[in-house]
C-alpha positions in Angstrom: 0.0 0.0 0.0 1.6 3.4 -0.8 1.5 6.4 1.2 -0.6 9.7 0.9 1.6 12.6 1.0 0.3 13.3 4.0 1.3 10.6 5.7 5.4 10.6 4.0 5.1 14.2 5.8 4.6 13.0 9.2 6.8 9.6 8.5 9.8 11.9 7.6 9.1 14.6 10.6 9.3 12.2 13.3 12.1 10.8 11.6 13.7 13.9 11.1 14.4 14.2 14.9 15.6 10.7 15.5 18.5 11.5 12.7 19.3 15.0 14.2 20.8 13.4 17.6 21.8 9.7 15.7 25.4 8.4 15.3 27.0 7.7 12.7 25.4 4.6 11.6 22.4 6.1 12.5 22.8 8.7 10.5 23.2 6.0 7.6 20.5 3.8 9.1 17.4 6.2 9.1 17.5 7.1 5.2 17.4 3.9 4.1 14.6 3.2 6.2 13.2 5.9 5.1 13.6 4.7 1.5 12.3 1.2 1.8 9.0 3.1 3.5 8.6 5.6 0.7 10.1 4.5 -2.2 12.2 7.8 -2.5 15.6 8.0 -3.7 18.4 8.3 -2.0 19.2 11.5 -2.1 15.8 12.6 -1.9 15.5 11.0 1.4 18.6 12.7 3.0 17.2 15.9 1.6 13.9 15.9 2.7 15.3 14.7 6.3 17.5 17.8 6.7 14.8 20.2 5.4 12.2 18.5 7.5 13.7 20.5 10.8 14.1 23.9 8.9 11.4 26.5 10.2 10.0 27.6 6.5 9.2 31.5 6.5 5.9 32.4 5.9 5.4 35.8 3.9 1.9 37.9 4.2 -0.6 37.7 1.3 -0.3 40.9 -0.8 -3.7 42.7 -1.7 -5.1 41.8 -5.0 -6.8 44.9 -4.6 -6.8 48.6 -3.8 -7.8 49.7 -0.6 -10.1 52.0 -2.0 -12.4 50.3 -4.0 -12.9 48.1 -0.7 -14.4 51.0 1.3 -17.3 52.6 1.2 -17.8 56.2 -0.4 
């Protein structure tokens, strides 16, 4: 059975923390877990480990609109 998106999300969070304090063969261990579970590549899975900690900036919506065709004249 594959995995919704969803789920590889909160798969590679949680694993994300155990590979921040591993060891070495830790380290070496928890992407190819990850890999078997996923089906990712490599790579990928190494990538999307690291970035899985990394607080993402969110930026504010700009208006679509001017402010003055909102308000009432």
């Amino acid at each position: 059975m594959a995995l919704t998106m969803s789920h590889r999300q909160a798969v590679t969070q949680e694993q994300a923390l155990a590979y921040r304090s591993a060891d070495r063969a830790g380290k070496r261990r928890i992407p190819d877990e990850l890999v078997d579970l996923t089906g990712w590549h490599g790579n990928y899975a190494r990538a999307a480990l690291l970035g899985a900690l990394v607080i993402k900036p969110v930026r504010p919506a700009i208006p679509t609109c001017k402010v003055s065709l909102l308000t009432p004249s």
